[in-house]
C-alpha positions in Angstrom: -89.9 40.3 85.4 -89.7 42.9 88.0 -91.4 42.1 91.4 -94.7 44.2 91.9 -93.1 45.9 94.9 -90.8 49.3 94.2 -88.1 49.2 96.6 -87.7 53.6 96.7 -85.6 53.2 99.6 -82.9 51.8 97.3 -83.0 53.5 94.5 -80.8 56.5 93.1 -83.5 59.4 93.7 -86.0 57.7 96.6 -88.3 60.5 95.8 -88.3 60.8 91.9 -89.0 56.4 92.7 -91.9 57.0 95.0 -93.6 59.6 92.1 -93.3 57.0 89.1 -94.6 54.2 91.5 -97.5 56.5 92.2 -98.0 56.5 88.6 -97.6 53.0 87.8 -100.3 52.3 90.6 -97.1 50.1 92.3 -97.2 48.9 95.4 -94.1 50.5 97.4 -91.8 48.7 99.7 -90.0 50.3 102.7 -87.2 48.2 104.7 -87.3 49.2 108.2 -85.2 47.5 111.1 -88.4 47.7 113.3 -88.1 48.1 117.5 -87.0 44.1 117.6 -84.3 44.5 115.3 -85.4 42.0 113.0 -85.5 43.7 109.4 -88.8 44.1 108.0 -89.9 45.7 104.9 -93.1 47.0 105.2 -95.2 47.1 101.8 -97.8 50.6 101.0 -99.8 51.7 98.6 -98.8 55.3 97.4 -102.1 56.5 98.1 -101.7 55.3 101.9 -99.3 58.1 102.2 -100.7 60.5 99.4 -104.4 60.6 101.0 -103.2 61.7 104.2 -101.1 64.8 102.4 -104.3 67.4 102.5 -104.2 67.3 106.0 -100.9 67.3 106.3 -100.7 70.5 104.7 -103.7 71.9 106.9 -102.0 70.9 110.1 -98.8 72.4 109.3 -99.6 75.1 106.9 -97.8 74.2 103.9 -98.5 75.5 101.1 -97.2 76.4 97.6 -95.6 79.7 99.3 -93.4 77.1 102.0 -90.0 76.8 101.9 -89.3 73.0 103.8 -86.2 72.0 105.2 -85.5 68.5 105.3 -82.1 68.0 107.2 -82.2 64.1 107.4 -81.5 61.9 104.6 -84.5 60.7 102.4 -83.3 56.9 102.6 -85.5 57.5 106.1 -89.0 57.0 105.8 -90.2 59.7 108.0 -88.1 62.4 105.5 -88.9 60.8 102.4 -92.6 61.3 102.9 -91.9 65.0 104.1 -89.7 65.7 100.9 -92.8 63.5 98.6 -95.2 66.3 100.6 -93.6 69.1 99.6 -92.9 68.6 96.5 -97.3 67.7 96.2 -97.9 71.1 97.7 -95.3 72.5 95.3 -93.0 74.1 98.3 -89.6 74.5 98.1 -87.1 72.3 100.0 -84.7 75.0 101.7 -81.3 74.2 101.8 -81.0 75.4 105.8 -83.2 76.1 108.5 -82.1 80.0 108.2 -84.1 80.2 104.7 -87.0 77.8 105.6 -90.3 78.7 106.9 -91.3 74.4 108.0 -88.3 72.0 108.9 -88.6 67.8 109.7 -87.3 66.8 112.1 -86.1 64.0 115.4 -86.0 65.2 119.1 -82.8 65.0 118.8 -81.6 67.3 116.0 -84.6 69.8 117.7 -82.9 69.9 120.9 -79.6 70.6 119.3 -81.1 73.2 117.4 -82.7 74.8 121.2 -79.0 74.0 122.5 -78.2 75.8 119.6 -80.3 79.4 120.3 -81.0 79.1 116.2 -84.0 81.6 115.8 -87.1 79.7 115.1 -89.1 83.0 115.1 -92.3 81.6 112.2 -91.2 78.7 111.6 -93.4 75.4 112.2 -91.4 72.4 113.0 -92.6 68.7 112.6 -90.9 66.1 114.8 -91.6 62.5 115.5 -89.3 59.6 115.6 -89.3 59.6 119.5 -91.5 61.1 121.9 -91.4 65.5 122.7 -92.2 66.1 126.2 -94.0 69.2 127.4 -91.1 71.2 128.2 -89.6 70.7 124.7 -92.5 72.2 123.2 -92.9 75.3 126.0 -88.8 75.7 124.7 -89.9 76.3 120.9 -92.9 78.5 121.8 -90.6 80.7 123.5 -88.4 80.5 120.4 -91.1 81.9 118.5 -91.4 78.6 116.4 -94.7 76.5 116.4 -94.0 72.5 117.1 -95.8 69.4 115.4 -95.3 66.2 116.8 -96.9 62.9 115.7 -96.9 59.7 116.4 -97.2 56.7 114.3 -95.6 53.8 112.9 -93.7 52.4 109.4 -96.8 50.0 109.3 -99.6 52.6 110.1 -98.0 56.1 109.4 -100.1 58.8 111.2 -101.7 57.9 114.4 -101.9 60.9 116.2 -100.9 65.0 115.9 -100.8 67.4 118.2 -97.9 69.7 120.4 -96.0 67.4 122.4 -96.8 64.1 123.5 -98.9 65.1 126.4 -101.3 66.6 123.4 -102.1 64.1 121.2 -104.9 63.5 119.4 -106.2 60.7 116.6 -105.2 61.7 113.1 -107.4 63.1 111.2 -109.6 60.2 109.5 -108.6 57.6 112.1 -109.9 56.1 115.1 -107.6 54.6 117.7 -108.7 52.5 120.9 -106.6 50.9 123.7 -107.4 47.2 124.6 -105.7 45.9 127.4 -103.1 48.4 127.4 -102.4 48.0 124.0 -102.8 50.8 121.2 -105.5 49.4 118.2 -105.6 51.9 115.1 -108.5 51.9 112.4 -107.1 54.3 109.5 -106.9 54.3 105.7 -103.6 54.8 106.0 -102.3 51.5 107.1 -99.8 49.9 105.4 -100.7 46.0 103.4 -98.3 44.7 106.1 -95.0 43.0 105.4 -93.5 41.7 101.9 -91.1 38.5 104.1 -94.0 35.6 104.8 -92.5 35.4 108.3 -94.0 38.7 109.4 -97.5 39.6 109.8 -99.4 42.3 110.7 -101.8 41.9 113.7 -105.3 42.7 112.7 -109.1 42.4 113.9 -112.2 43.4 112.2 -110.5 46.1 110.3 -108.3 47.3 113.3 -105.2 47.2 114.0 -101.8 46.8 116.1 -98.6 47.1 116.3 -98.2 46.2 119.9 -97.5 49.8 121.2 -98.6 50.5 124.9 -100.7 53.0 126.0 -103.9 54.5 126.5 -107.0 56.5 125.0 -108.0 59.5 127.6 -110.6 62.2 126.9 -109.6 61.9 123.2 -106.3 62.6 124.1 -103.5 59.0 122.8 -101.4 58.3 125.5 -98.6 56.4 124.2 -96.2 54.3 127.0 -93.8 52.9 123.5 -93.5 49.0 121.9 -94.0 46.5 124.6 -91.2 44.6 126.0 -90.7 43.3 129.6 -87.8 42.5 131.7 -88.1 39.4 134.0 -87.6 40.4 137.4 -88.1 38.6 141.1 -90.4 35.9 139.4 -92.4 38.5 137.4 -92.6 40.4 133.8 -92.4 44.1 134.2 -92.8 46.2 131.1 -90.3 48.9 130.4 -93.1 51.0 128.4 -95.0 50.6 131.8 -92.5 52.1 133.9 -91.2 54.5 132.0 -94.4 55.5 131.6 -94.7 56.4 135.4 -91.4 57.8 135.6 -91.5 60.0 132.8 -93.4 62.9 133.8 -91.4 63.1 137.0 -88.2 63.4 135.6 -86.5 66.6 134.4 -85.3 65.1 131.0 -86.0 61.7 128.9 -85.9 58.7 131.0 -84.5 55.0 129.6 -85.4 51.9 131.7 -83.1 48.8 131.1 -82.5 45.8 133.1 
């Protein structure tokens, strides 16, 4: 009997897998290697992605008319649901940025592409996978192109939109809070947690975490990234912490190790 779980990531066409699960009313399972490095393989409804596509489309503009360009391979989470949210809209996936009007993608395949000079004159671009800074975004506006950035997580998806990650704010349909530092999300788009009994998804009263740092300020998520401290002089210092501080003083991304 097969397990109640469709692994997409592993199968021949991720996306046509994703559409039947939907269909079947299947749970879907997504391996990630999550911050730690310890695999985990988080476990979705299809509809935990599918109901956030309307505003999706809103936010970006995507419509029937779009042609998408999805450079990264679909065996990654963040491009399979952009390929599954074209294909809802009925876009067309472009084969290059050149004939697109939306492109997916990381920070770093943006900043090539600004390295680059490629002419992002009306295009909207959606990035997460790391954090965009401010000057990023001023780069693309200059460009002519209009930037996306979210932020989120395998186990929550959408947390927060906006222009870079000075700018963002709660996803339409959730609610975020910080306590103690520590990022709490309440959003019909959290995942059912993980499918190994080992793992387990932090929860409270229908909130919740998955340990990311940061703040809630004027509506506006301040995320400082996944805690994690470094033992130092007789005391725990968190890395998210001070990166935190340093990052708007710097003049590019800044990394703190021990």
């Amino acid at each position: 009997m097969p397990s109640s779980e469709v692994n997409v990531l592993a199968a021949a066409d991720p996306v046509a897998a994703f559409v039947e699960a939907e269909r079947q009313g299947r749970l879907v399972a997504l391996p990630t290697s999550g911050t730690s490095g310890r695999p985990r393989t988080v476990v979705r409804t299809t509809a935990s992605w599918t109901d956030s596509f309307g505003a999706v489309a809103e936010l970006t503009g995507t419509t029937g008319a779009s042609r998408v360009w999805v450079p990264g391979p679909v065996t990654a989470t963040m491009n399979l649901f952009a390929t599954v949210h074209a294909r809802w809209a009925g876009a067309h996936l472009a084969p290059s940025l050149a004939e697109a009007t939306h492109a997916h993608l990381t920070p770093t395949s943006l900043r090539r592409l600004l390295a680059d000079g490629a002419d992002l004159a009306g295009r909207s671009l959606v990035v997460a996978g790391d954090r965009v800074d401010e000057a990023t975004a001023a780069a693309v506006s200059a460009a002519g192109g209009r930037l996306h950035h979210y932020y989120g997580a395998a186990e929550l998806s959408f947390v927060a939109w906006g222009e870079h990650a000075g700018d963002l704010r709660a996803f339409p349909g959730v609610d975020v809070e910080a306590r103690d530092g520590e990022l709490w999300v309440r959003s019909p788009y959290v995942s059912a947690g993980y499918l190994e009994p080992s793992h387990e998804l932090r929860g409270e009263g229908g909130w919740v975490t998955v340990g990311d740092r940061g703040e809630v300020v004027d509506g506006r998520v301040i995320v400082h990234g996944r805690a994690g401290g470094i033992t130092t002089a007789g005391a725990t210092v968190r890395v998210a912490d001070i990166e935190g501080v340093l990052r708007p003083l710097a003049h590019g991304d800044v990394v703190v190790v021990g």
